[in-house]
N, C-alpha and C positions, 0 to 999 in steps of 0.2 A: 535888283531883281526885276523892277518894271523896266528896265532898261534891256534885258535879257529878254523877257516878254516880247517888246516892239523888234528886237531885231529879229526874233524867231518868226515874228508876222509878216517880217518884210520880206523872207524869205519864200513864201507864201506855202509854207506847209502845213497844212491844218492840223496835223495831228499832232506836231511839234509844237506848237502854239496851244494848243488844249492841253497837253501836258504841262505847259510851262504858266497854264493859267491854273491848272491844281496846282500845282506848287505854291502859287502866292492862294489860293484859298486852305491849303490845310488837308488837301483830299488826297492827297499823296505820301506815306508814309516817309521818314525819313531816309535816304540807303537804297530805294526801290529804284532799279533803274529803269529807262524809257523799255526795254525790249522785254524786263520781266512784268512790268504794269501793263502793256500791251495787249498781251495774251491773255487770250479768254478762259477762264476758267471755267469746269464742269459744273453743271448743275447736278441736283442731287437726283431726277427723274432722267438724267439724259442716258442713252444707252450708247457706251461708248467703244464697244466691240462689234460694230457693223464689217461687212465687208468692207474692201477697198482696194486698190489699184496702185501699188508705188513705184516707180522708178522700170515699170513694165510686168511687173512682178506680183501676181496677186494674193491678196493677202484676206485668209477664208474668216467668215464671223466666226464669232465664237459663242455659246448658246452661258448666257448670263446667270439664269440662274444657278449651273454648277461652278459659278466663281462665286466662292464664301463671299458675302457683303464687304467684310475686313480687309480682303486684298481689291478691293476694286477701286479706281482711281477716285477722289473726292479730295473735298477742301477740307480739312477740319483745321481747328483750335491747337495749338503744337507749342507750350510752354518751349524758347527755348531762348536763347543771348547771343545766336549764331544771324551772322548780318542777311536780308534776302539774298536768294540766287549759292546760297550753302547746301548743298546735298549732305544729309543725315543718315545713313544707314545701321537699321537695329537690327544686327543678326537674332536678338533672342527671340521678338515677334513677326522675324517674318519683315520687315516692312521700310518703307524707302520716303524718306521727306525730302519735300525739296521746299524750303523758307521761301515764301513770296510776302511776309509784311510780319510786321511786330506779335511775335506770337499764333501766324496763321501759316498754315504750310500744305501743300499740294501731297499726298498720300497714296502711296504705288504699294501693290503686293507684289512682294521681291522671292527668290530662289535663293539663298546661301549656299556656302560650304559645307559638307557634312565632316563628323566627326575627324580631325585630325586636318583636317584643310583651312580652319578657324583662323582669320586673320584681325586683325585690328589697329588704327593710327589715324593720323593724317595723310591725306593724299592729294593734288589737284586733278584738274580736267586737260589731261596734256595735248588729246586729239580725238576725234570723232570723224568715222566713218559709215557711210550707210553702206549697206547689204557687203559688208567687209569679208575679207578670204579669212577662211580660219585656216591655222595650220596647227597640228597638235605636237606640242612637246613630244621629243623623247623619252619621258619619263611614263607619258600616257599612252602611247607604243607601246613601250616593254609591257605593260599591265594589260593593253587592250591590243595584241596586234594586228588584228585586221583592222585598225586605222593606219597601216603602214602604206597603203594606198594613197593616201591625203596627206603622206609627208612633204610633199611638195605645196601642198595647199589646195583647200577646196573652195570652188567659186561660189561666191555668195549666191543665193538662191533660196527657197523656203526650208528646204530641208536642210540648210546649213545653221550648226551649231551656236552662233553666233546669232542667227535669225535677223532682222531689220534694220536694227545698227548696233554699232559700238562704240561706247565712249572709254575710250582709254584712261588709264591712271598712272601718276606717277607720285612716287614718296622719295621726299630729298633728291629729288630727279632724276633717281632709278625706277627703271620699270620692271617691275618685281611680275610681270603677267598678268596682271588683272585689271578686268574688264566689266564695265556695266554695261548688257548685251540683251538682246533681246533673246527670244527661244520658240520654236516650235512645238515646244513640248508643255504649253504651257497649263495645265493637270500639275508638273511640279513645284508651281507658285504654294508657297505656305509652307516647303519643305524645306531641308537640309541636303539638297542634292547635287552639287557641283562643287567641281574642285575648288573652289575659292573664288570666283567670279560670282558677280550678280545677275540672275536672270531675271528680266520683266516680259511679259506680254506683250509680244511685237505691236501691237496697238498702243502701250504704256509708252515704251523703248522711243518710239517716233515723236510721240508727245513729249517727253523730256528732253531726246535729242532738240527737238524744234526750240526750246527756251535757252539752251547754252550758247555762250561765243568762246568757251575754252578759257580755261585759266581758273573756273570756278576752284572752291574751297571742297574737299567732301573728309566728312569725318566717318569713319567706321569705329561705331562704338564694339564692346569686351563682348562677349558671347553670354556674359550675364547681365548686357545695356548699361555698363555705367562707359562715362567718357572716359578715353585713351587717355594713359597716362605717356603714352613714346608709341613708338611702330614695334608690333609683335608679329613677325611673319611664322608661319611654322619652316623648322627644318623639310628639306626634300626627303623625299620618301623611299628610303633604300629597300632594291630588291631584295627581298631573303633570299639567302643562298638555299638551292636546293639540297638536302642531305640524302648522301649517294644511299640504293639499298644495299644492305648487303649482301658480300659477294658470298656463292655457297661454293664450295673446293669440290670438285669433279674429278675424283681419279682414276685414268682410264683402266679398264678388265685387262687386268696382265703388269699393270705399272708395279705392282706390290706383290711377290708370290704369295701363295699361301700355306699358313703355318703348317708345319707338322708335327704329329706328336710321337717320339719314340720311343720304343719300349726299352725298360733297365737292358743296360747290359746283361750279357748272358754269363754265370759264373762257372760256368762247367771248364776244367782246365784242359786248352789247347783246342778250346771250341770253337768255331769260327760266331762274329757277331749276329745274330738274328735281323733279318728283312726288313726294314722299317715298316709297321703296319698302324694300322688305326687299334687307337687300344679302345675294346669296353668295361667303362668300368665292374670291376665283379663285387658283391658283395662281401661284406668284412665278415671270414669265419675263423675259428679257433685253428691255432695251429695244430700242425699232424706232429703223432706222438710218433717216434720211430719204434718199429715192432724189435721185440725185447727176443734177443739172440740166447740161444741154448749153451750155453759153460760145455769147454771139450773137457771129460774127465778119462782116468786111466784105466776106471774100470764103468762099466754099466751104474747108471744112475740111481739115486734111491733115491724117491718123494722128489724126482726135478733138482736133486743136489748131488754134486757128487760124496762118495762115501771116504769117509777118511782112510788113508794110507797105512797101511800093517806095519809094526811095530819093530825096529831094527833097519826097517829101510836107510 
């Protein structure tokens, strides 16, 4: 070790040599490497959403007191067995560690997936990009399409989705789409509001990106915070089929005659058939009695009967 000491002296880099003189004092956690020890950490009084100026592109403060205490970046205490330089993300509260020493960890308020977007596993840090081009899936067209615009990609800038940078992820060395990115929109810190990407506070996003060299470890714990037991991506999200309304049958004036009603046959013998007419109905009366015919007799009538015939006839 003091051998590693003098030659880091001979090199004559002071700050490599102060590093490698904590090391033989004990003041350097085991695991921590030079680029994560390096970086300054927040105080608990610092105000860390001031304006500023990146890459020509400016980037507005943000007014501190309507960021919840909880999401705002800070050092705390972070029980965990995960080596420094491991990114931790807990979908259930919101929130983003990043391990810098034995049980102490850097603390971002994050954006998650909302319902049915919930992902969970191991991933690493495959690439990182500042002020990167978003381009939106197809899947996010069909559902939104006036981003059919930007299917070519939109150029990074403040109002782009992705906002200040992006660090890429990959599980089993597939890139399954997601991204820990910064946002514009950041009011949705504390929420459930993205497809499956993490959003931080373009102020956060740049802080974090500044500590990575790629390749980090990042665990997304279960949507109730316990640790991944394997990679749970959700299924893609199938259009519902629209159901047709139904058709209503139109049939054109004249396609169908119209009915007629006709009257009984006529029973009169040698009669010709009666006109077809509209019948009304008549009311149901008693039949007609036929009037009662007068008997021919051979002589004039007695009492309406004839008289009986004389005797010998």
């Amino acid at each position: 070790m003091m051998r590693l000491t003098i030659r880091l002296l001979r090199k004559g880099t002071a700050a490599s040599a102060v590093f490698a003189l904590l090391i033989l004092a004990g003041c350097v956690e085991t695991g921590v490497s030079p680029s994560t020890s390096n970086q300054l950490l927040p105080k608990v009084d610092d105000n860390l959403y001031v304006a500023s100026t990146d890459s020509g592109f400016a980037i507005p403060a943000l007014p501190v007191e309507q960021i919840p205490e909880t999401y705002r970046r800070q050092v705390v205490a972070y029980e965990t067995d995960q080596p420094p330089g491991t990114i931790v993300i807990n979908p259930k509260t919101r929130l983003l560690y990043y391990v810098v020493g034995k049980n102490k960890a850097l603390r971002y308020g994050i954006s998650v997936g909302r319902a049915g977007f919930e992902w969970s596993g191991e991933a690493v840090v495959a690439d990182r990009k500042p002020w990167p081009t978003w381009t939106p899936p197809e899947e996010m067209i069909e559902r939104d399409p006036k981003l059919a615009k930007w299917e070519k990609g939109q150029p990074g800038g403040p109002t782009n989705p992705l906002g200040a940078r992006a660090i890429y992820l990959k599980s089993g060395g597939v890139d399954y789409g997601y991204r820990i990115h910064g946002t514009p929109e950041w009011k949705t810190i504390g929420r459930n509001a993205s497809s499956g990407c993490i959003r931080m506070i373009n102020q956060d996003v740049i802080d974090l990106y500044s500590r990575l060299n790629g390749g980090e470890k990042v665990v997304v714990l279960t949507a109730s915070g316990e640790m991944p037991k394997g990679l749970s991506i959700p299924k893609p999200h199938a259009e519902k089929k629209k159901v047709a309304d139904p058709v209503e049958l139109v049939v054109p004036v004249g396609a169908v005659p119209a009915l007629k009603i006709l009257p009984p046959p006529s029973i009169a013998v040698g009669g010709a058939p009666a006109a077809a007419a509209a019948v009304t109905p008549v009311a149901e009366t008693a039949p007609a009695v036929a009037p009662a015919v007068a008997p021919v007799c051979a002589s004039a009538l007695v009492d309406g009967v004839c008289p009986p015939a004389p005797a010998g006839d």
